[in-house]
ZAMARGU-4260 file (C-alpha; in steps of 0.2 Angstrom, whole numbers, plus 5000, padded with zeros to 4 digits):
<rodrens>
0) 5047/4923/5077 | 5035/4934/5086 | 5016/4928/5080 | 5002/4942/5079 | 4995/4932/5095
5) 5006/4940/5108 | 5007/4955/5099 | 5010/4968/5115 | 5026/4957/5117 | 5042/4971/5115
10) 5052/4965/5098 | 5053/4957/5084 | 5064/4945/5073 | 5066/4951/5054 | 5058/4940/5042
15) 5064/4921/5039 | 5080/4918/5026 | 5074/4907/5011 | 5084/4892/5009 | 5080/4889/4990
20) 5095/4899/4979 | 5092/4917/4971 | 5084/4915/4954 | 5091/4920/4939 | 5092/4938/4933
25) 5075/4944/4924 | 5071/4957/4913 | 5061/4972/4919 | 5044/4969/4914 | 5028/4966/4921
30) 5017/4948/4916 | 4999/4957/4913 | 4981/4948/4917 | 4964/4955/4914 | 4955/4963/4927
35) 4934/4957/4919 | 4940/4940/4916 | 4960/4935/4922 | 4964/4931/4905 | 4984/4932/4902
40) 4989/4949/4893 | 5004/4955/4883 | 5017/4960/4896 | 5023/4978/4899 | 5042/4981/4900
45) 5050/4997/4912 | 5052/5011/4899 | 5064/5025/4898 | 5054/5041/4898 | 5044/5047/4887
50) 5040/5030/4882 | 5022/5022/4881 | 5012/5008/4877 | 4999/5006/4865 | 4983/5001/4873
55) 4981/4982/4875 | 4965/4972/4872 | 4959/4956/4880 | 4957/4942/4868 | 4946/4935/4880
60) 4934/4945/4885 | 4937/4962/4873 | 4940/4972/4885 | 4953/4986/4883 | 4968/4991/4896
65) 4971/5007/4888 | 4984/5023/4897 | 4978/5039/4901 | 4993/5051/4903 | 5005/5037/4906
70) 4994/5027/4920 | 4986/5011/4915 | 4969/5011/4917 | 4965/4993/4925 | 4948/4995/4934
75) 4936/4982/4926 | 4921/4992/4919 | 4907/4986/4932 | 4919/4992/4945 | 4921/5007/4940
80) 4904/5013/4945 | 4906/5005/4963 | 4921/5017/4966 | 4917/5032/4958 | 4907/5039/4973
85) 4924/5034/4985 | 4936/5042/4972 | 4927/5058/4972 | 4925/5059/4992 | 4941/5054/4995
90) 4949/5068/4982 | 4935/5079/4991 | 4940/5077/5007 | 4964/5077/5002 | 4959/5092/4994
95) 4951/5102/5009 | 4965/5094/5019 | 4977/5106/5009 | 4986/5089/5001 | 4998/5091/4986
100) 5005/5106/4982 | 5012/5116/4967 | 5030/5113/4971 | 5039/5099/4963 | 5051/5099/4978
105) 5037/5094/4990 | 5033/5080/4983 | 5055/5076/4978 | 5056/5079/4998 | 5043/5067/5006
110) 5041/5057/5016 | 5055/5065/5027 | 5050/5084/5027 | 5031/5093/5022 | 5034/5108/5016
115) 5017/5113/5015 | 5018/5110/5035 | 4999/5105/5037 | 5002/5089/5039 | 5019/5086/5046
120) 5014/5075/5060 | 5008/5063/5048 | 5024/5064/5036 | 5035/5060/5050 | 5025/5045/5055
125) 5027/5039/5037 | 5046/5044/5036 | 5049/5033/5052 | 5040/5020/5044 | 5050/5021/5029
130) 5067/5021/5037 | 5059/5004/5046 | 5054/4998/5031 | 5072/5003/5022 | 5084/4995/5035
135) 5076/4981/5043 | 5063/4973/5030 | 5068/4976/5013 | 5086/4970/5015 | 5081/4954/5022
140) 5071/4951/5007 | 5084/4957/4995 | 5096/4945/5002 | 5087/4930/4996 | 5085/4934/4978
145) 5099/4944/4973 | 5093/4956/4962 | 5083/4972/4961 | 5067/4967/4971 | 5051/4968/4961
150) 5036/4978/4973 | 5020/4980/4972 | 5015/4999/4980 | 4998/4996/4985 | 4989/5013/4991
155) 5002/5021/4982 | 4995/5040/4982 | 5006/5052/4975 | 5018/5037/4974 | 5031/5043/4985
160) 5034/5025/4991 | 5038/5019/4974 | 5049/5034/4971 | 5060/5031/4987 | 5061/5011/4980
165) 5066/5015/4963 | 5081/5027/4971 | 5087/5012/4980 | 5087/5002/4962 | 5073/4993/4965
170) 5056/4991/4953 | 5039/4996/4963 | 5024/4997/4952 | 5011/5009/4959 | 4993/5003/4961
175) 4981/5018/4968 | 4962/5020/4962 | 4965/5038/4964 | 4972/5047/4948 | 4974/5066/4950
180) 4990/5075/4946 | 4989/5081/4966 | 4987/5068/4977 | 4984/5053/4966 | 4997/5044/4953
185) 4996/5059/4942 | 5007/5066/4956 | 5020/5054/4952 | 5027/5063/4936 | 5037/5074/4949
190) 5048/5060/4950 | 5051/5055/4931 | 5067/5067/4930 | 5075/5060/4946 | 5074/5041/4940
195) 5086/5035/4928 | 5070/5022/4923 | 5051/5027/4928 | 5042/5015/4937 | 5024/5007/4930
200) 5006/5016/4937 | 4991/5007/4940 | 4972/5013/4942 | 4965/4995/4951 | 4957/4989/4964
205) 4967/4978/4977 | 4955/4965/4977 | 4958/4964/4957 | 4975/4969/4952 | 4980/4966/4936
210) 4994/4956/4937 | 4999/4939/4933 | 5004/4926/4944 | 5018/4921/4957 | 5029/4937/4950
215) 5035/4950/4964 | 5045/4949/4978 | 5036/4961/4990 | 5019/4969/4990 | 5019/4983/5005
220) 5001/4991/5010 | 5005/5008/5010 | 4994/5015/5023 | 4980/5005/5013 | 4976/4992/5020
225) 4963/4995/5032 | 4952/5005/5015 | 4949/4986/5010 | 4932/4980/5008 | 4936/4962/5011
230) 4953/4959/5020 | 4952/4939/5015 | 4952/4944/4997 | 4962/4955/4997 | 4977/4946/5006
235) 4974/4932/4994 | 4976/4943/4978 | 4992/4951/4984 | 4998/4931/4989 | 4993/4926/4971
240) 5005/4941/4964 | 5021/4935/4978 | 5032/4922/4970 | 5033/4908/4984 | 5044/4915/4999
245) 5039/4933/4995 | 5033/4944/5009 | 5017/4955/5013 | 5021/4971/5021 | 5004/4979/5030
250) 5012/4996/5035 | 5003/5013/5045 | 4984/5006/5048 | 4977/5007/5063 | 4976/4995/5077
255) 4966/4991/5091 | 4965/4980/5106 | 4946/4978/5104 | 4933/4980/5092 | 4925/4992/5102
260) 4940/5003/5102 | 4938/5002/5083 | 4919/5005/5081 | 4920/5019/5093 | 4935/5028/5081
265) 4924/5024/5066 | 4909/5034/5073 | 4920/5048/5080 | 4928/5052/5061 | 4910/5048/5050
270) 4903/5060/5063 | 4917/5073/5060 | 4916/5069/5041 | 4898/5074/5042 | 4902/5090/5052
275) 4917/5097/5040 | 4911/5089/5022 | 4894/5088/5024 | 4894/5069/5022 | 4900/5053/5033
280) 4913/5045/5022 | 4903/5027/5021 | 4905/5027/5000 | 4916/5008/5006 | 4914/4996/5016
285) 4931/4997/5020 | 4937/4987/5037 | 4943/5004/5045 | 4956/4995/5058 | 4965/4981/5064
290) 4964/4972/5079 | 4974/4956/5086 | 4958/4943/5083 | 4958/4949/5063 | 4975/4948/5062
295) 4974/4928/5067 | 4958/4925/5059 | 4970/4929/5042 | 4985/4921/5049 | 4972/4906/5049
300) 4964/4909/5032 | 4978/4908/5022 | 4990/4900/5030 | 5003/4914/5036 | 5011/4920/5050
305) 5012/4937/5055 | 5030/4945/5061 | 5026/4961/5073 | 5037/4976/5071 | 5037/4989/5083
310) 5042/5008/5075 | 5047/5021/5088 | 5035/5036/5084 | 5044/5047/5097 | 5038/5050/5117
315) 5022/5061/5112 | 5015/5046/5100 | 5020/5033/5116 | 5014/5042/5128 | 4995/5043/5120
320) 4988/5027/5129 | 4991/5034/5144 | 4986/5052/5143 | 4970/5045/5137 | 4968/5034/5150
325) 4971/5048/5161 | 4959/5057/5153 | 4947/5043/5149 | 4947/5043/5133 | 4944/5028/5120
330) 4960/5019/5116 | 4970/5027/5104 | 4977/5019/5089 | 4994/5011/5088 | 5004/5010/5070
335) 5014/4994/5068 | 5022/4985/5055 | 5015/4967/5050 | 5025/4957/5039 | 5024/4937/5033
340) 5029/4927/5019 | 5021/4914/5006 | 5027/4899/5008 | 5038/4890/4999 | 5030/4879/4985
</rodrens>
């Protein structure tokens, strides 16, 4: 197995096969917590379309879980204030970037083919990870439980991820904090009409998911990561949601050699930020990158080990640590996959 410590070394091995047998077959529904005080919730099952919930109350604390347009609303109320400045720069900033679009097909498409074309470069970095992700890691996962796996999409977006999983016959549940109909979850009811069984939304933070205990086989950072304010508590949330032998999936953040490399990326875009939008996009404390020293300090904390997975991006995207060496340039990022699994209780 390739450890995150000799993380430059070419290869890596797919994740470990579990020993223990494949459970038996469960219903599709979801084991609800509160997100103010952890208290257990009435469970929510898959529904056909059109079906909904009725709002769900917390014996426990009074607060209520309640859907807006089909996606549950599971921020906890003095949390709701600490994002709202991010949610608003953030939708700020994907709408000036010319995200979404009008066309159902665009988002049907994605993440092989942008039809708006503005951000092609980007969709085919997420299409290579995808097919990665498809053929070499889910599989391997599938194999030891025999079933439909049960994923959580966290940073899901316009939910493309999930979208793509529930094709294949799996059951993702999307968990974004952004909610607009196009860029955020909202943007997932281009889907409904392609699925034989729509998959569950979920406005939370990552650090508090609403989710009960020890139930999924999978949750895959979506390009999300590195937005965490607290990548400790974050990792342990995520853990406290994998059944034991489950596997984290940290997928398209960006990495660095050194911190330096980092900071110095950090300033670049705050100070491009400033220049386009007319503020530095500092509403979070997010963590902004990877590096190999973070990577171990979790591996550490909670009692993990990282699997490597190199993704060829194509010649240009190999070929950037070189050019800006030779122009001399800050390091540029590198996009890998970082996988690990619970272990076995």
């Amino acid at each position: 197995m390739q450890s995150v410590s000799a993380i430059l070394a070419a290869g890596t091995l797919p994740p470990r096969a579990m020993t223990s047998s494949p459970r038996p077959l469960l219903p599709p529904y979801v084991r609800l917590r509160c997100p103010t005080c952890t208290a257990a919730l009435t469970p929510i099952t898959y529904h056909a379309l059109g079906k909904t919930h009725e709002e769900i109350a917390c014996a426990g604390c009074s607060a209520v879980m309640s859907q807006k347009q089909g996606i549950w609303l599971a921020l906890a109320a003095n949390r709701e204030s600490h994002f709202r400045h991010f949610i608003q720069d953030y939708e700020t900033v994907r709408k000036a970037e010319g995200r979404g679009s009008d066309d159902p097909q665009f988002y049907l498409s994605l993440p092989y083919c942008d039809q708006t074309e503005l951000h092609s470069w980007q969709w085919e970095i997420r299409s290579r990870t995808y097919k990665y992700i498809e053929s070499a890691i889910l599989p391997a996962i599938a194999e030891k439980v025999a079933q439909p796996l049960a994923v959580l999409d966290l940073g899901a977006g316009n939910s493309w991820l999930s979208y793509r999983l529930a094709l294949l016959g799996h059951r993702p549940v999307a968990v974004d904090l952004q909610t607009n109909a196009f860029d955020g979850l909202g943007a997932a009811l281009h889907y409904q009409h392609a699925l034989p069984m729509f998959f569950p939304r979920f406005q939370a933070e990552v650090d508090r998911l609403p989710f009960g205990n020890s139930q999924f086989d999978c949750a895959i950072f979506n390009a999300s990561f590195h937005y965490s304010e607290n990548y400790d508590r974050t990792l342990a949330e995520a853990i406290r949601c994998l059944r034991p032998g489950g596997t984290i999936v940290i997928a398209d953040s960006p990495t660095y050699s050194r911190e330096e490399y980092g900071q110095r990326m950090v300033e670049e875009r705050r100070q491009s930020f400033q220049k386009r939008f007319g503020f530095s996009s500092e509403s979070l404390a997010s963590g902004e990158y990877l590096t190999t020293e973070r990577l171990v300090a979790l591996e550490v904390k909670h009692d993990i080990e990282w699997e490597t997975h190199n993704v060829w991006y194509g010649i240009r995207w190999a070929c950037r640590p070189l050019i800006a060496t030779l122009k001399r340039r800050r390091e540029p990022s590198r996009f890998r996959i970082y996988t690990a699994q619970v272990k076995t209780q």
